[in-house]
N, C-alpha and C positions, 0 to 999 in steps of 0.2 A: 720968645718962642721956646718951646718945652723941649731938651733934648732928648734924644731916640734914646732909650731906655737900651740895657745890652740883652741877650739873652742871656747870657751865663747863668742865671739864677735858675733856669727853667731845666736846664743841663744836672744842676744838684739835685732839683726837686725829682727829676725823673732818673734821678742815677739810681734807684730801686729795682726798675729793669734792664739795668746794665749789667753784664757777664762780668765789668770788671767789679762789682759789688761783691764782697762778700761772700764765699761761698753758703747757701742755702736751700738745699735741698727741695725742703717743705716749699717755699718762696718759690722757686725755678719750678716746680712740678705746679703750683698753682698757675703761674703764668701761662708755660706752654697748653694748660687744660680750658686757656679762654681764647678764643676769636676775635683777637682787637678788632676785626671790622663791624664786627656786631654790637651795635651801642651799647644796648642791656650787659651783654656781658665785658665790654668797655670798661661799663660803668662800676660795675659788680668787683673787677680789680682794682678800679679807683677807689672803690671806698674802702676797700680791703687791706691795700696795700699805700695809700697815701695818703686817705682822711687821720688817721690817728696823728700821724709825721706832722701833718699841715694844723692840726689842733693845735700842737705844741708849740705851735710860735707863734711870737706875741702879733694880734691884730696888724700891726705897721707890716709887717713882713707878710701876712699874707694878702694884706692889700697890695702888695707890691708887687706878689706875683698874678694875680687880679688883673691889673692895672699892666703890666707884661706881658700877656697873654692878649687882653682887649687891644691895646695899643698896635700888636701884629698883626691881628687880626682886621683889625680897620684899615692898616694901612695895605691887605689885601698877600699880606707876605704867605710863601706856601710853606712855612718852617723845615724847608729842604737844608738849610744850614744847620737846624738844630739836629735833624738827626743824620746825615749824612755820615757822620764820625762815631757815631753811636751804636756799640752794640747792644742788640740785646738779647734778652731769650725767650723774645715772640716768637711762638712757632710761624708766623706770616708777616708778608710783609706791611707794611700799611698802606693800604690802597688810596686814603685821602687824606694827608696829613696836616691841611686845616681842618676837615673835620672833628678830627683825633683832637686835637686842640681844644676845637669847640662843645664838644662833649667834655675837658679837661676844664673848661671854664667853668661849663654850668657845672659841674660838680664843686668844685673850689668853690664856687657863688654860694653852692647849698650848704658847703661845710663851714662856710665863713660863717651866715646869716645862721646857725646852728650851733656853733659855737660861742656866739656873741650871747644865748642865753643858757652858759653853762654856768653854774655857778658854786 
């Protein structure tokens, strides 16, 4: 039987929208000027702010967060633990935090399958 995979990984990958990141101006003005609960514009931050991060590591690692993300997902988790601790500098809250996720996968599925023919 496959052990339960941890989140932590999913905690680095999104430490981009954390306050305690870095300060960045440009970065924190972009965020707060998107509507996490709007897919499109979701999406529009994801690829903006964690497709280039996510290219850079090698295939195993982005499978893994792939493979992290699906695994929570199926087993129906509401990723209340991964953000409960987490701030960020969404100007809102996230009203459905599988959702968020699930729009987090299919982007990471697009950047994967997109990056597999960089070359």
């Amino acid at each position: 039987m496959k052990q339960k995979p941890s989140m932590m990984p999913l905690v680095g990958l999104l430490f981009v929208f954390n306050i305690e990141n870095a300060r960045n101006e440009e970065r924190e003005e972009l965020i707060v000027s998107k509507n996490i609960n709007v897919d499109a514009e979701l999406s529009e931050l994801f690829d903006i702010l964690l497709r280039p991060e996510f290219l850079s590591y090698p295939p195993s690692a982005q499978e893994k967060y792939i493979e992290i993300i699906s695994y929570y997902l199926k087993a129906g988790d509401t990723f209340d633990n991964l953000f409960e601790d987490m701030d960020t500098y969404f100007d809102q809250a996230i009203h459905d935090r599988r959702h968020f996720m699930e729009i987090l996968l299919g982007c990471l599925g697009h950047y994967y399958s997109e990056g597999r023919f960089i070359i």
